[in-house]
C-alpha positions as a Markdown table, in Angstrom:
| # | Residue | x | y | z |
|---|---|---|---|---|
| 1 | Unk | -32.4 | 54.0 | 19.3 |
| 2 | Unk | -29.0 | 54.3 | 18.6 |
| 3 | Unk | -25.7 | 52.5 | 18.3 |
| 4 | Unk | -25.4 | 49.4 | 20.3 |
| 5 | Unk | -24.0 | 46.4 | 18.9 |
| 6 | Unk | -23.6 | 45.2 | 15.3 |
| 7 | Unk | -23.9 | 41.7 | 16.1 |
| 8 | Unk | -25.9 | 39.9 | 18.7 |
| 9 | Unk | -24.4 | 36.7 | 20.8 |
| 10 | Unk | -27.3 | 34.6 | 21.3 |
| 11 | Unk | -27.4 | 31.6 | 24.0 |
| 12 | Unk | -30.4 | 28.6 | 24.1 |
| 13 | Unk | -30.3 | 26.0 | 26.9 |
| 14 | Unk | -32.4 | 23.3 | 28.2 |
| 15 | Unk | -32.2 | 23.7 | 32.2 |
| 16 | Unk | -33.3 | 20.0 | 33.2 |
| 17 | Unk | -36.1 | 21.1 | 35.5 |
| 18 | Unk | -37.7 | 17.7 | 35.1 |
| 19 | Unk | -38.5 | 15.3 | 38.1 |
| 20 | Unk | -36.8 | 12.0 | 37.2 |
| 21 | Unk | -33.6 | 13.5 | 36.7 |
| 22 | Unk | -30.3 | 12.6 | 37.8 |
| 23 | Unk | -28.7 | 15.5 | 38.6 |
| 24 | Unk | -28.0 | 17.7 | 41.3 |
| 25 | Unk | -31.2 | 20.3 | 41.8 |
| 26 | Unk | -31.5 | 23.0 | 39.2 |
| 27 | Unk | -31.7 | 26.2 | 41.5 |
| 28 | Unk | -27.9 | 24.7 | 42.4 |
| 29 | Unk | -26.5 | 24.4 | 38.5 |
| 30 | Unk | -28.7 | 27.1 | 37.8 |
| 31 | Unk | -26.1 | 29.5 | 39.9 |
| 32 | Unk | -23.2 | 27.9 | 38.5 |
| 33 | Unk | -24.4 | 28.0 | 34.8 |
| 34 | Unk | -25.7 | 32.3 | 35.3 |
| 35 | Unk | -22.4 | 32.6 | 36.5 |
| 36 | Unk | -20.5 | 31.6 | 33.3 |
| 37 | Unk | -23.0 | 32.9 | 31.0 |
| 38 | Unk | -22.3 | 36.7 | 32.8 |
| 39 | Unk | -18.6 | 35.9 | 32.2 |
| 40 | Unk | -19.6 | 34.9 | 28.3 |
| 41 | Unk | -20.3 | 38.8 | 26.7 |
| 42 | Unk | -24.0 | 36.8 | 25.5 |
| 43 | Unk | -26.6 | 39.4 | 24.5 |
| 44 | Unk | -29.5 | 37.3 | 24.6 |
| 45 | Unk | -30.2 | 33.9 | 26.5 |
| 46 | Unk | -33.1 | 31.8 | 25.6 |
| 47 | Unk | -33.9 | 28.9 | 28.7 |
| 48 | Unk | -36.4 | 25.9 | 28.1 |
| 49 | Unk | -37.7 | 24.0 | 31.3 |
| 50 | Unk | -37.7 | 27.0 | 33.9 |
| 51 | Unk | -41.0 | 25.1 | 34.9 |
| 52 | Unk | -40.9 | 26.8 | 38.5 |
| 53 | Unk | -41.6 | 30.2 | 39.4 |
| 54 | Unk | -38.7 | 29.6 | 42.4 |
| 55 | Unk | -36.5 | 28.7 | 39.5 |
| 56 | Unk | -37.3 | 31.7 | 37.5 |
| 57 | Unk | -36.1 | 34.4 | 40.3 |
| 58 | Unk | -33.0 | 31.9 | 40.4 |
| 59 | Unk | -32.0 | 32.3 | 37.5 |
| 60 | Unk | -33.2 | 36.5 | 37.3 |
| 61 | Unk | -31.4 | 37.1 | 40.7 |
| 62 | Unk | -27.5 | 35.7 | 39.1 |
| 63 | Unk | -27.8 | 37.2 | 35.6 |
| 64 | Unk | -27.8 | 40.4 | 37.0 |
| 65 | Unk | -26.9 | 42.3 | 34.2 |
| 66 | Unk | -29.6 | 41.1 | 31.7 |
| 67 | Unk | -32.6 | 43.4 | 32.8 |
| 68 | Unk | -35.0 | 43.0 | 30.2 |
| 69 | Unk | -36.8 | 39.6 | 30.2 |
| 70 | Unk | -39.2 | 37.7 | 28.3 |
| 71 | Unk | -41.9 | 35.4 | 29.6 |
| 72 | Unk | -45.7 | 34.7 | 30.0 |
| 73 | Unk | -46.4 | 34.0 | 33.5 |
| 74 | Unk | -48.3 | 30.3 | 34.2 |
| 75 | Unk | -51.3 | 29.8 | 36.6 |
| 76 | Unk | -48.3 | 29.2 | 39.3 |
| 77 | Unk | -46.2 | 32.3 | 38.9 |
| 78 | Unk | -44.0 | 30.2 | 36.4 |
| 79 | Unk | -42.7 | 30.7 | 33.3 |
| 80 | Unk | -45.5 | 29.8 | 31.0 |
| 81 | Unk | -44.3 | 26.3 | 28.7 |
| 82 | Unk | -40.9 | 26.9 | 30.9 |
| 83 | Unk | -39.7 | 29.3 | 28.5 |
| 84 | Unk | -38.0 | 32.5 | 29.3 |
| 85 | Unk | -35.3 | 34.3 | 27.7 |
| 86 | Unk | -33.5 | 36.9 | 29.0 |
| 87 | Unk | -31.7 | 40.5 | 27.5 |
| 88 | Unk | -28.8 | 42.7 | 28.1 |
| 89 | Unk | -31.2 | 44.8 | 24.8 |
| 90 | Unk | -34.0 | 46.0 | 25.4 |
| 91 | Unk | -37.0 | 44.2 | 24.0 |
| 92 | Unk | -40.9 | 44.7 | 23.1 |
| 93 | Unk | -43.7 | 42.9 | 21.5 |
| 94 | Unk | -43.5 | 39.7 | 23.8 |
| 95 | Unk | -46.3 | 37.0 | 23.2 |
| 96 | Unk | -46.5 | 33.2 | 23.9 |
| 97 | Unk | -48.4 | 30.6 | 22.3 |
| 98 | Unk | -49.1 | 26.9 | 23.7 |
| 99 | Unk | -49.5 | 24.1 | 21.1 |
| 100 | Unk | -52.9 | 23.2 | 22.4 |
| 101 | Unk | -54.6 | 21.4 | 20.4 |
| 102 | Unk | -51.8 | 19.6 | 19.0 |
| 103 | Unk | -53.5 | 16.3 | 20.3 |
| 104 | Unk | -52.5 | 12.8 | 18.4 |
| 105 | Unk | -54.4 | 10.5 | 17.2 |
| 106 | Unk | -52.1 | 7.5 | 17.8 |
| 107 | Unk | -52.3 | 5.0 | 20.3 |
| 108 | Unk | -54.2 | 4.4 | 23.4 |
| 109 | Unk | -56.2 | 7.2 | 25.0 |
| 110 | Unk | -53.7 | 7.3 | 28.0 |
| 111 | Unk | -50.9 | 8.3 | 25.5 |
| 112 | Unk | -52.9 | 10.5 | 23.3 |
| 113 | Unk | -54.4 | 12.1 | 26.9 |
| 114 | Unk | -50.5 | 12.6 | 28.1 |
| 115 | Unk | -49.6 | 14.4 | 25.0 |
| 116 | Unk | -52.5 | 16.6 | 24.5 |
| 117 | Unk | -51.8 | 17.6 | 28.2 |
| 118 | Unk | -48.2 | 18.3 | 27.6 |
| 119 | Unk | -49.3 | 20.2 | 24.2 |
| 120 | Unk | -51.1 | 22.7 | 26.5 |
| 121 | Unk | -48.0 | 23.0 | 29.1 |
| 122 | Unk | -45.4 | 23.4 | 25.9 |
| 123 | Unk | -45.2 | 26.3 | 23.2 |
| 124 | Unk | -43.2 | 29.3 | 21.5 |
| 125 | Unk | -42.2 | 32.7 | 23.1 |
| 126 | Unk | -41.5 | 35.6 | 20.9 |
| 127 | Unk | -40.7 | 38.9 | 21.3 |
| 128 | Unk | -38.5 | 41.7 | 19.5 |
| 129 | Unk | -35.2 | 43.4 | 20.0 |
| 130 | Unk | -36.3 | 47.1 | 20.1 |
| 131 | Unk | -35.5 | 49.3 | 17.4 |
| 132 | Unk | -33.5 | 46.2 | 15.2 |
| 133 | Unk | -36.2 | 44.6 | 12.9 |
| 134 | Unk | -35.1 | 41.6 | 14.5 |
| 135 | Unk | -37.4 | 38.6 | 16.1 |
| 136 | Unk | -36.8 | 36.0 | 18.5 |
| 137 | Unk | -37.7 | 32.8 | 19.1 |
| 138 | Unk | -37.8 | 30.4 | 22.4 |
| 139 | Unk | -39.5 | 27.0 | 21.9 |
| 140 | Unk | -39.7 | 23.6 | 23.7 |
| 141 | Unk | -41.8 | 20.9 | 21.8 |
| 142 | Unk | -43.3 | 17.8 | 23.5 |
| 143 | Unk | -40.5 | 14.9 | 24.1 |
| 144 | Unk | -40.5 | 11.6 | 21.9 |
| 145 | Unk | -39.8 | 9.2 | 24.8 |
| 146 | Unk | -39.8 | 5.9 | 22.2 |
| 147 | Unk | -36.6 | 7.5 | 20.9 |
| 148 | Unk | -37.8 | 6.2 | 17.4 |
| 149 | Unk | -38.2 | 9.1 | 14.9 |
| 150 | Unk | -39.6 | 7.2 | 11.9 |
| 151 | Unk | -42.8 | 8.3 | 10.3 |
| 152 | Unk | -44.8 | 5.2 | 11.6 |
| 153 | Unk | -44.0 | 6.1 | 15.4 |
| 154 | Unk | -46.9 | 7.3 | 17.4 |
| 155 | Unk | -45.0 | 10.5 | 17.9 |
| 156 | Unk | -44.6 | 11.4 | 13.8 |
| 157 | Unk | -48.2 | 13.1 | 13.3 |
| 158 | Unk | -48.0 | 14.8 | 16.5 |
| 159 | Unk | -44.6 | 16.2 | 16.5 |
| 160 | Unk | -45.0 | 17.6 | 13.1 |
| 161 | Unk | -48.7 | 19.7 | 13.9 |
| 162 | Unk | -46.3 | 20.9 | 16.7 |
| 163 | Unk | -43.9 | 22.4 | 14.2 |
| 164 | Unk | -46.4 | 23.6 | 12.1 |
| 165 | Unk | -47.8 | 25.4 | 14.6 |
| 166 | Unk | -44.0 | 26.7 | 15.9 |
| 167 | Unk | -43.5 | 28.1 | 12.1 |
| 168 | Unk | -47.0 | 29.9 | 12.1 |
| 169 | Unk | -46.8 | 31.9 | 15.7 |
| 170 | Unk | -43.2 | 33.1 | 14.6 |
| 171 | Unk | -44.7 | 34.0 | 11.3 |
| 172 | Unk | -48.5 | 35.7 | 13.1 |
| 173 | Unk | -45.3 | 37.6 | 15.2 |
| 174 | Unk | -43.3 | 38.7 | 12.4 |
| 175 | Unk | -44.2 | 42.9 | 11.5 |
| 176 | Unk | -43.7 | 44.1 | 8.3 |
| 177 | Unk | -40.2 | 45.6 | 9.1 |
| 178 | Unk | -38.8 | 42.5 | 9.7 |
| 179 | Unk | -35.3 | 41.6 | 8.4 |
| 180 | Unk | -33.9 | 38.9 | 10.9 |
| 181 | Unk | -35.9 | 36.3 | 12.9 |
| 182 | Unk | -33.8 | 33.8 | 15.2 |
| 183 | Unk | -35.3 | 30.9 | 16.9 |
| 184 | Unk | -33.8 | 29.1 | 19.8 |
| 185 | Unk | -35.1 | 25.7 | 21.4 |
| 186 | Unk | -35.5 | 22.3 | 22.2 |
| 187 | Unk | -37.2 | 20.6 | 19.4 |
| 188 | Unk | -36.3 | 17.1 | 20.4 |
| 189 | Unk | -36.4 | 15.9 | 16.6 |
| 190 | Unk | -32.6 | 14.8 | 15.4 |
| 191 | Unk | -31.6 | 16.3 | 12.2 |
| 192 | Unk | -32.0 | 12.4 | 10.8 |
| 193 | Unk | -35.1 | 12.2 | 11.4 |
| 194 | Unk | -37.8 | 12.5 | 8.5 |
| 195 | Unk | -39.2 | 16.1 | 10.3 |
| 196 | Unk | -36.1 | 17.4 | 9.7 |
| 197 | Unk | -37.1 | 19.5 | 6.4 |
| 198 | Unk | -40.0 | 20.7 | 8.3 |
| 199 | Unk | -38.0 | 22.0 | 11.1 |
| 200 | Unk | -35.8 | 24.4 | 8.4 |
| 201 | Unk | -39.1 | 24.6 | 6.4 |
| 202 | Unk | -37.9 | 23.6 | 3.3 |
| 203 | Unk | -34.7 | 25.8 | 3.8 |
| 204 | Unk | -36.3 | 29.0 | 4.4 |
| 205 | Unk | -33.9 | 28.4 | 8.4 |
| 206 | Unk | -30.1 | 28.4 | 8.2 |
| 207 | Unk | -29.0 | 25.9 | 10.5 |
| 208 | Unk | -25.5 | 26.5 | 11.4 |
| 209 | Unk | -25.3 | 23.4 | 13.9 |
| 210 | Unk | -25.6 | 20.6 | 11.7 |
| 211 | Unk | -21.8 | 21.2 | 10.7 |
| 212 | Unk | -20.7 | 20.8 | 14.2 |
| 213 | Unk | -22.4 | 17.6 | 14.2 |
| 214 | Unk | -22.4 | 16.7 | 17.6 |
| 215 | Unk | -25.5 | 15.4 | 20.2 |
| 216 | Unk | -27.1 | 18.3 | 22.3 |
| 217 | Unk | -27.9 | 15.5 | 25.3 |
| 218 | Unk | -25.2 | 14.2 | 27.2 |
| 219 | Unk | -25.0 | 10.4 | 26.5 |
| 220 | Unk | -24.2 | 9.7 | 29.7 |
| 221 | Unk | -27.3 | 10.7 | 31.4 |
| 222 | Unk | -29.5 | 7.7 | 28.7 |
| 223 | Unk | -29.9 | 4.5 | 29.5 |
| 224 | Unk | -27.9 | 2.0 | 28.7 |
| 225 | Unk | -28.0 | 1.4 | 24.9 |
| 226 | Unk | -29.4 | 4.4 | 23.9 |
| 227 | Unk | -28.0 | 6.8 | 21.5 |
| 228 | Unk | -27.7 | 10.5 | 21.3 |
| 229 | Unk | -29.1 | 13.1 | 19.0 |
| 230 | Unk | -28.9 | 16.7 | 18.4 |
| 231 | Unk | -32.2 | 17.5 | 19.6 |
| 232 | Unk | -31.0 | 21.7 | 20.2 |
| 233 | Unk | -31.3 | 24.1 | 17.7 |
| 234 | Unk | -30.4 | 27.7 | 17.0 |
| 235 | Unk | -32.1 | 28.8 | 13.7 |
| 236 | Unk | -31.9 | 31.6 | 11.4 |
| 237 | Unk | -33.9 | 33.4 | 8.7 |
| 238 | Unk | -32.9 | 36.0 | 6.9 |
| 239 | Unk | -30.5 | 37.0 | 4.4 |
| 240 | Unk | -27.5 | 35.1 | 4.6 |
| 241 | Unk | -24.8 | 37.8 | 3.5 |
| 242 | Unk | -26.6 | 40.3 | 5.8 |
| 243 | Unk | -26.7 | 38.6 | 8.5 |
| 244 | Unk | -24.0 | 35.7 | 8.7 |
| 245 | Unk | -24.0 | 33.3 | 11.5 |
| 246 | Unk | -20.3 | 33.1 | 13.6 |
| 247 | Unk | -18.6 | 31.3 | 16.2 |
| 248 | Unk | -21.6 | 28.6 | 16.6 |
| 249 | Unk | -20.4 | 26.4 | 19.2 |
| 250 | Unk | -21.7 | 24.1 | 22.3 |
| 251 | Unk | -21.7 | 25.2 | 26.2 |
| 252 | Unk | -21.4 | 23.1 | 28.8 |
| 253 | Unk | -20.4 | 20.1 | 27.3 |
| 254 | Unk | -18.3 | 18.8 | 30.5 |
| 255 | Unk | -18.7 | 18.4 | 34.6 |
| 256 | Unk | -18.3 | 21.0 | 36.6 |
| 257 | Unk | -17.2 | 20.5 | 40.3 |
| 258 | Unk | -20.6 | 21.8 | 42.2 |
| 259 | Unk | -19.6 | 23.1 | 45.7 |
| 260 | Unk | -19.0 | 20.0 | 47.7 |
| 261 | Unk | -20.6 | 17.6 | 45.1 |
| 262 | Unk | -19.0 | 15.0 | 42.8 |
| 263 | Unk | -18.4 | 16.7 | 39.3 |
| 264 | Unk | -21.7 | 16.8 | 37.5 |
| 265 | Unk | -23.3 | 18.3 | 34.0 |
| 266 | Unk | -25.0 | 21.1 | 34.4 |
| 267 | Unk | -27.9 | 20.2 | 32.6 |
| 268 | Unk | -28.8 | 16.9 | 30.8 |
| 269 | Unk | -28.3 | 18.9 | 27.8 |
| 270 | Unk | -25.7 | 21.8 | 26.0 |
| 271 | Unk | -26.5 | 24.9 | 25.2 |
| 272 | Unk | -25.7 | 26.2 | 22.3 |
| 273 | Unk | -24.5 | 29.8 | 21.3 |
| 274 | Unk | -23.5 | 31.7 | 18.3 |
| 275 | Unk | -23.0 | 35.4 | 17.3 |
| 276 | Unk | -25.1 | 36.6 | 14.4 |
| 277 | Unk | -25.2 | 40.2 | 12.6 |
| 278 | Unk | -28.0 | 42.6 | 13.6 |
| 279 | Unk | -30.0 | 45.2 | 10.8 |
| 280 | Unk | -28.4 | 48.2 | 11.4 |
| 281 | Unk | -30.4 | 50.5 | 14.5 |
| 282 | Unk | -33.8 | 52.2 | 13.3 |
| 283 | Unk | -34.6 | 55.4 | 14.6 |
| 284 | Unk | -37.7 | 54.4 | 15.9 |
| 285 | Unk | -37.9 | 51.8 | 18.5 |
């Protein structure tokens, strides 16, 4: 493999594919949303809650010029956990792993029944960009709906085996050659939260978000009195001079007019994007 670029423009969004939302149906913002992220000179765009298989050629069919894709396929023709991520450079080495197993022991047995089966629906993608030493990441962990982050929630325990077991499937996928790993996703743990060193791994992840301080879900679209978080995050390992993160900013953060609709987000969350430098080519792909 030779040339191509020296840095990498990496996108991660959250879709809002789920049945209680508000908004208008995701095959519509999904045509909206492909369209600007064509227009965006992205390399790489990471989704999370593509959880139909109709979805999935929605989204394929208007990013036309991203040909290389990564997903596992689910018992319906969907994207396994929802994730898919998709290339304009070429990729290899793609593998997905659920976070079955990852069961709490909280609560009632309706609760701790929910979560294991949302556990077994959630995971991590992975796969490489060919030829640059360079992993990636697409994950979606199980939602804490109590919106109370402390380590005596029902949620603690169980959120943190999922991260444990997020750290060790990008670390089973790492090779030997492997200078850059980037991980994009919704983790739905705020950086306040007591997780929060667990989700950089005691600093072994850049996290060039937490400057930009801002919520990753539109607090319009909580109920009344709830608050925001930035639950989105794009993370980095690897050496820092190397490979320094640029232009990390949010997508998406307004309305949009949708055809003959009102104004409306285009997912309950923003995406977020960032450039990052790339090893240099290998001559082996």
């Amino acid at each position: 493999m030779d040339g191509g670029p020296a840095t990498i423009g990496l996108t991660s969004m959250n879709v809002c594919c789920g049945f209680s939302s508000t908004l208008p149906p995701p095959k519509e913002r999904a045509v909206e949303f492909c369209r600007r992220i064509e227009e965006s000179g992205v390399d790489v765009v990471s989704f999370q809650e593509v959880w139909t298989a109709a979805l999935f050629r929605t989204i394929r069919t208007h990013l036309p010029s991203y040909p290389f894709v990564a997903r596992a396929t689910g018992v319906a023709g969907q994207p396994a956990g929802g994730l898919a991520s998709f290339s304009r450079l070429p990729l290899r080495s793609m593998s997905y792993e659920s976070f079955r197993g990852s069961r709490p022991e909280e609560s009632g047995p309706l609760f701790r029944g929910s979560r294991a089966l949302w556990g077994r629906l959630q995971g991590v993608l992975t796969f490489e960009l060919a030829g640059r030493r360079t992993l990636v990441g697409n994950v979606h962990l199980t939602a804490n709906k109590d919106g109370d982050w402390s380590v005596d929630n029902r949620h603690h325990h169980f959120q943190r085996r999922q991260l444990v077991m997020f750290h060790q499937a990008l670390q089973r996928a790492r090779r030997d050659d492997t200078e850059l790993v980037i991980a994009g996703g919704d983790l739905n743990i705020p950086d306040s939260s007591p997780l929060y060193p667990l989700v950089v791994d005691g600093g072994a992840w850049r996290d060039p978000f937490r400057a930009v301080g801002r919520p990753t879900f539109h607090t319009e679209l909580l109920p009344p009195g709830a608050s925001a978080h930035r639950v989105d995050y794009l993370l980095v390992a690897g050496d820092a001079e190397r490979y320094p993160v640029t232009e990390p900013r949010l997508l998406f953060t307004d309305p949009v007019q949708l055809g003959g609709r009102k104004r409306s987000f285009l997912s309950d969350h923003v995406a977020l994007t960032a450039r990052i430098a790339l090893p240099t080519a290998s001559a082996v792909s």
